[in-house]
C-alpha positions in Angstrom: -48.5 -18.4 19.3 -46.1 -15.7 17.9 -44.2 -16.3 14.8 -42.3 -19.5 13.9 -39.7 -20.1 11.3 -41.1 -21.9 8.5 -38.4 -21.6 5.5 -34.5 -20.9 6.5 -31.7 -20.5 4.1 -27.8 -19.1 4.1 -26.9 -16.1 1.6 -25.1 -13.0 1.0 -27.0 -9.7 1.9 -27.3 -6.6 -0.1 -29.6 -3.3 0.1 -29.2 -1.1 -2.8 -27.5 2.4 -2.5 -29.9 4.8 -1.4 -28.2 7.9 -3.1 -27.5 6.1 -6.3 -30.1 3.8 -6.7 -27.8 1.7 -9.0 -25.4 0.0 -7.1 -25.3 -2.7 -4.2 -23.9 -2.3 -0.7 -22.9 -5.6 1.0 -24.8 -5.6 4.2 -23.4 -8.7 5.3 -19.0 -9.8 5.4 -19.9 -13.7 5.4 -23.3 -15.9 4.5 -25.9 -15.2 7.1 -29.3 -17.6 7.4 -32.5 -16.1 6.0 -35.4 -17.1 7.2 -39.7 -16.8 6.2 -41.5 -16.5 9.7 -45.3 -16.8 10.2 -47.2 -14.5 12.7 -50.4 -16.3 13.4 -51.8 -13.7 15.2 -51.3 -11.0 12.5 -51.4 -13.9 9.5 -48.6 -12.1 7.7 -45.4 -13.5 6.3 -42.4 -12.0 7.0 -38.5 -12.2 5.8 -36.0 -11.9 8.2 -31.8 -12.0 8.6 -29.8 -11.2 11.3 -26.2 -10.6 11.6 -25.5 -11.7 15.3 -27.4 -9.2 17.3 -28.4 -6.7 14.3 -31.5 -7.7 12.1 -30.1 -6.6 8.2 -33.2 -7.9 6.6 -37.1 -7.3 8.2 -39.3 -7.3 5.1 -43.5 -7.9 5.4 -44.5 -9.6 2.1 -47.3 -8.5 -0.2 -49.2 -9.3 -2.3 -48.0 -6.1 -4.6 -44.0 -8.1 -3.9 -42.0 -9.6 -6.9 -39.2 -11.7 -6.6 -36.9 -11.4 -9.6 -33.6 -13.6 -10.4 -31.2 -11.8 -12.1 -28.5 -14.2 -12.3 -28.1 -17.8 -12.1 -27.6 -17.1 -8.2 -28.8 -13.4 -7.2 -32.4 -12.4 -6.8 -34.1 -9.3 -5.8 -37.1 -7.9 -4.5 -38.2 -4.2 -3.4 -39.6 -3.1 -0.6 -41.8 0.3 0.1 -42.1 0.0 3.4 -38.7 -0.2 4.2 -38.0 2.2 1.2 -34.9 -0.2 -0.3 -34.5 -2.9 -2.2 -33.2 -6.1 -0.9 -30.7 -8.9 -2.6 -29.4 -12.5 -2.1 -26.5 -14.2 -3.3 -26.5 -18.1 -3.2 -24.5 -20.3 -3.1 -26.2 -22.4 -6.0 -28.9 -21.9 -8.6 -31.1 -24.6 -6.6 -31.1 -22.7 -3.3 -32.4 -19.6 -5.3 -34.7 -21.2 -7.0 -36.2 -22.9 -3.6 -36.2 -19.3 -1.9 -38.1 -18.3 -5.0 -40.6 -20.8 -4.8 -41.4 -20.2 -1.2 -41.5 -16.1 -2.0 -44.3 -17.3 -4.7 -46.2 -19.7 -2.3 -46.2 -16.7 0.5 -46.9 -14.1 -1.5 -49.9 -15.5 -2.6 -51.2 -16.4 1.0 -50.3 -13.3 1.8 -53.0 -12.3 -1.1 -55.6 -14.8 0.2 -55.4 -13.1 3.7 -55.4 -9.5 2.5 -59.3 -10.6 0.6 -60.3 -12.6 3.4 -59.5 -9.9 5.7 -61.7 -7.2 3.3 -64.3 -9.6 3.2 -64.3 -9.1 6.9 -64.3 -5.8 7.2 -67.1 -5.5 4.2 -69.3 -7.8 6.3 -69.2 -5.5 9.8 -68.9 -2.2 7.5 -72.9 -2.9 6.5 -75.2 0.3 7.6 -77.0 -1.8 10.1 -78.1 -1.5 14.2 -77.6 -4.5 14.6 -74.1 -4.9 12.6 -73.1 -1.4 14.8 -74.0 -3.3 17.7 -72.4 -6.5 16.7 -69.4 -5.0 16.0 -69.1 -3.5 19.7 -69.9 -6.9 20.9 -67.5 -8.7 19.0 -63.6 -7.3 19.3 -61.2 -6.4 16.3 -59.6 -9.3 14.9 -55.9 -9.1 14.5 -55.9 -9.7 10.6 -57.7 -6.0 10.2 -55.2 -4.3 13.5 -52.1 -5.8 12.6 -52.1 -6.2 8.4 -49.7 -5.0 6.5 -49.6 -1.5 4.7 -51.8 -3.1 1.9 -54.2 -3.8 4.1 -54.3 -0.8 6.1 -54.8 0.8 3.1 -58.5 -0.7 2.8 -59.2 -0.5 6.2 -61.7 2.3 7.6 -59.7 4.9 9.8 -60.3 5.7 13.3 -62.3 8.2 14.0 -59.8 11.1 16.0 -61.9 11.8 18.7 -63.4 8.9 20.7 -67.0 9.3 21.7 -68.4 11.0 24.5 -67.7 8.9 27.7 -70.6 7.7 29.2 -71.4 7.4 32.8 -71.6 3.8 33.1 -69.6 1.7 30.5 -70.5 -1.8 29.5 -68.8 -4.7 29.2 -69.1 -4.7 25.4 -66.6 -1.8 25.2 -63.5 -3.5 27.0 -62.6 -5.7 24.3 -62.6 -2.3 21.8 -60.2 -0.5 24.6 -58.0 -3.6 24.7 -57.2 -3.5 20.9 -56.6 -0.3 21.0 -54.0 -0.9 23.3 -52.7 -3.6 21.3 -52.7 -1.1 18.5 -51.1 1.4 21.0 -47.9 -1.5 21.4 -47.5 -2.3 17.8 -47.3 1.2 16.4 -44.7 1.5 19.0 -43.2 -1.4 18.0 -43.4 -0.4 14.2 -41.9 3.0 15.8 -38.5 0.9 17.5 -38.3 -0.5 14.3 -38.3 2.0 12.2 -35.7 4.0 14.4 -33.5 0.9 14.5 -33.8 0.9 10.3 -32.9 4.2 10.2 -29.6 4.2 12.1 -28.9 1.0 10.4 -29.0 2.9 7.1 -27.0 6.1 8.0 -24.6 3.7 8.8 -24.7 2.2 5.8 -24.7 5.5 4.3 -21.5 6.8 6.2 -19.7 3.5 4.6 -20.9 3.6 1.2 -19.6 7.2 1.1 -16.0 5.7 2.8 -16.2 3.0 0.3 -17.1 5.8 -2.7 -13.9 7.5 -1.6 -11.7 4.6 -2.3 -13.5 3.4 -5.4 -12.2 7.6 -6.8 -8.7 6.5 -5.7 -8.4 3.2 -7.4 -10.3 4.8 -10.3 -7.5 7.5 -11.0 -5.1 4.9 -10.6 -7.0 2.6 -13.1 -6.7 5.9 -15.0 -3.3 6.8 -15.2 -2.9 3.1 -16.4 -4.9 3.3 -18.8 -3.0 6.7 -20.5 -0.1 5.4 -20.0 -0.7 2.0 -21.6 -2.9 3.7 -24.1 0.4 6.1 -24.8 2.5 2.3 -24.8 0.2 1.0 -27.7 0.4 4.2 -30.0 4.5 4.0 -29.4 3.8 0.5 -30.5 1.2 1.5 -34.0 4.0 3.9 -35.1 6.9 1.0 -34.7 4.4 -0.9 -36.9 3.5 1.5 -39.5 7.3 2.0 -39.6 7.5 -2.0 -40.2 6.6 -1.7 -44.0 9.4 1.3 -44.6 12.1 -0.8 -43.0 11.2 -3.9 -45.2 11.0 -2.0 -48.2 14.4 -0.3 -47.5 15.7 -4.2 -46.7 14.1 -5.7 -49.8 16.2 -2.7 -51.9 19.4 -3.2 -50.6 18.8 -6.6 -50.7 18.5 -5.9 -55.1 21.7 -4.1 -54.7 24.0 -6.4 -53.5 22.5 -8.9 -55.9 23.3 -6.1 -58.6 26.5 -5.6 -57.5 27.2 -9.5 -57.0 26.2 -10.2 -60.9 28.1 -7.2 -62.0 31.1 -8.6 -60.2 30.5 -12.0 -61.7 31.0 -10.8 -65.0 34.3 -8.7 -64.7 35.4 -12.3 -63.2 34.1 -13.8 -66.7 36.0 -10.6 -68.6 39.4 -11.9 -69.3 42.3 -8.9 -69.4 43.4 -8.3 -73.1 47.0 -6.6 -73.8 48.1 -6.1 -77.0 51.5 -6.6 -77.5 52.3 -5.0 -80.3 56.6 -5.0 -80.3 57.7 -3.2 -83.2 55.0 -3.8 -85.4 55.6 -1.4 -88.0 59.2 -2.2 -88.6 58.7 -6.3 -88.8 54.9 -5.3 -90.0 53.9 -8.1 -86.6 50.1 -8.3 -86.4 48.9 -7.2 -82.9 49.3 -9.9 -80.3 46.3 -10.9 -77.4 47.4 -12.4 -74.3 44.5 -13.4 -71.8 45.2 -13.4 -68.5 42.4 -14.5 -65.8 40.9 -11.9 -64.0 39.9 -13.3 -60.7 43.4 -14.2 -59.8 44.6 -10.8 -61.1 41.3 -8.7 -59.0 42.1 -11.1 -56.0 45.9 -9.9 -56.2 45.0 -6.4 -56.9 42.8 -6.8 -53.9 45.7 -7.9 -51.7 48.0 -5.0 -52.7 45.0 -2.5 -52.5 44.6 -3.7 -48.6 48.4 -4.0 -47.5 48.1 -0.3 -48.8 45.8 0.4 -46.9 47.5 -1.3 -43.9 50.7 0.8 -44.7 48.7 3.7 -45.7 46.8 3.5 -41.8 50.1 2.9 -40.3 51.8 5.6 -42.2 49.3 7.9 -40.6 49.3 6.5 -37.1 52.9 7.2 -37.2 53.0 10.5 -38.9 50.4 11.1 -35.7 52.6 9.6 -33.4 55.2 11.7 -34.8 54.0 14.9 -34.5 52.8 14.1 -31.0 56.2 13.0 -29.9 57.7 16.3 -31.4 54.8 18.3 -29.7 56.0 16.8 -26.7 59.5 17.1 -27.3 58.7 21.3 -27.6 56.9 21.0 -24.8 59.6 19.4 -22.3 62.6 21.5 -24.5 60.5 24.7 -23.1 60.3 23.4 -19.6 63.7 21.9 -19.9 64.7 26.4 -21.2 62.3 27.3 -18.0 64.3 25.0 -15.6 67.5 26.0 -16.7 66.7 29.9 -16.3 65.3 28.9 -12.7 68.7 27.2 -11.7 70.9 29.7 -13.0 68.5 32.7 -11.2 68.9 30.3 -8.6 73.0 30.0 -8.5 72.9 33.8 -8.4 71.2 34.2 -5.7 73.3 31.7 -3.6 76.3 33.2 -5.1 74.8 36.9 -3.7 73.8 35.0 -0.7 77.4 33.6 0.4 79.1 36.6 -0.3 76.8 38.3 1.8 77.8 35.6 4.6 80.7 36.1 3.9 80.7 39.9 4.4 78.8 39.2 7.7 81.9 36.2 8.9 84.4 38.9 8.3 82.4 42.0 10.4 81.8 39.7 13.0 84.9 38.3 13.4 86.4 42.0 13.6 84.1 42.8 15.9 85.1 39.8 17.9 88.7 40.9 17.8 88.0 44.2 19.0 85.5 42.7 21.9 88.6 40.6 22.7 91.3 43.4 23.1 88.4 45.9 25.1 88.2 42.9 27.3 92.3 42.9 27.5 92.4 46.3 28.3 89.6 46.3 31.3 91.5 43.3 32.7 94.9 45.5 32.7 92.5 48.3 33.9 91.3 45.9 36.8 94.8 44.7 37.8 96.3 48.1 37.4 93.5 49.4 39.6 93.9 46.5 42.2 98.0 46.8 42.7 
């Protein structure tokens, strides 16, 4: 009858890394079902998964198989046939622990048909003629063709080289040639397989290694972060163990102005005494106190002491101003000496330059006088000539 779905659930797929061994490669983008399928004719259980067309999970279970549940939701098994190991993420702890049962439940039948199966084989294995001949009577049941790699562990091999034919075969021989046909088919099978496995996992392979390349990028980043947070938090410990200095520092000036406030609370308390004394030797006066209060007289003194100031910072100012203004008056007196030596350079030249026109007015105009009286004379020349 083939094999038929018997168990079907939906989870995340994972193989682990076959170059690490450590960490998990996501073999499916989304939840995918996964399904336990029977093959009556082989009486194995098998777990599959497929991705639309491509099958991400194809795992025989034995009885040598343990599921384990690492997490409230993840659970994984190994596989040596397929040389990986295989994990699921669900959705809730109830659907693993449902997927886990059912692992249990085959596993064991899986067990129960691996011992029936070498009971089999034990029974036609007897050194017996008639057993011999039994066993080419009766053909190869699937369970002991088609097991699992357990169970092809226990069974006999083949011998490599078939018997010698013989002229006329009997009928008890075709059912012998027709599993090894069968045998033929499913190694090729087990062959496709195997090739489709393999390209399945150098593709896995070539994205891990994409995926390793990005994970070195964002570690570097994650590590300049991390120096330069680290160098943030030791800027931070010195601004703290500076905390204690500054407070200190506070707490003593703090004890100074409170020194300085008593002390001036009792000059305040001091009254001023003057001894007036007149002329106390010649009307023999005893010395005179007068007390005057000395807050009104240190608030006064104040005053006078800070107008002084005042004058004493505007006196300056203008002592600065001053001697800016007579820098600057020394300054424009020089260029006002320059400009003056310019203009009078500069009458002379004009004065040189209108006598020198004036030179030039008088030579031209007695040139022009003498032109004038050569032209007189050709005219007289021309009339002359013409009478």
């Amino acid at each position: 009858m083939g094999e038929q779905p018997i168990f079907s659930t939906r989870a995340h797929v994972f193989q682990i890394d076959p170059t690490t061994k450590k960490n998990w490669v996501p073999t499916s983008k989304h939840a995918v079902t996964v399904s336990y399928f029977y093959d009556s004719t082989r009486n194995v259980y098998r777990i599959i998964s497929l991705d639309g067309s491509k099958a991400i999970i194809n795992s025989t279970i034995t009885p040598n198989m343990t599921f384990t549940k690492t997490s409230q939701k993840f659970g994984q098994w190994a596989d040596s046939r397929a040389n990986t190991v295989y994990g699921l993420g669900f959705s809730s702890e109830n659907h693993l622990l449902k997927f886990a049962e059912k692992f249990a439940e085959f596993k064991e039948a899986a067990r129960l048909a691996k011992e029936k199966s070498q009971e089999k084989m034990e029974l036609t294995s007897t050194p017996s003629q008639e057993s011999a001949t039994g066993d080419l009577q009766s053909p190869l049941t699937p369970e002991s063709i088609n097991g699992t790699d357990d169970e092809r562990g226990t069974t006999p091999e083949m011998p490599q080289h078939p018997p010698e034919p013989r002229p006329e075969p009997s009928q008890n021989q075709l059912p012998f040639s027709h599993s090894s046909s069968s045998i033929n088919k499913h190694w090729e099978a087990e062959l496709a397989a195997l090739k489709g496995n393999n390209a399945k996992l150098t593709a896995a392979l070539l994205e891990s290694t994409a995926n390793v390349k990005q994970w070195k990028q964002q570690l570097a980043a994650y590590q300049e972060e991390a120096e330069r947070l680290h160098k943030r938090v030791t800027e931070l410990e010195c601004v703290s163990g500076q905390t204690p200095v500054i407070k200190s520092q506070k707490t003593e000036l703090n004890q100074t102005i409170e020194e300085l406030e008593s002390a001036l609370k009792a000059k305040e308390e001091v009254c001023v005494c003057v001894c007036v004394w007149g002329v106390g030797r010649k009307y023999n006066v005893s010395p005179v106190f007068v007390y005057f209060p000395s807050l009104q007289e240190l608030e006064r003194l104040k005053e006078e002491v800070e107008s002084a100031n005042e004058f004493q910072t505007q006196k300056e100012s203008l002592t600065h101003k001053l001697q800016e203004t007579e820098e600057r008056n020394q300054t424009l007196e020089a260029q006002l000496g320059e400009l003056e030596l310019h203009l009078e350079g500069s009458q002379l030249e004009s004065e040189a330059f209108r006598k020198s026109l004036r030179s030039l007015l008088e030579l031209l105009d007695g040139k022009i006088f003498e032109l004038t009286e050569l032209r007189d004379s050709l005219a007289r020349l021309i009339e002359d000539s013409s009478s």
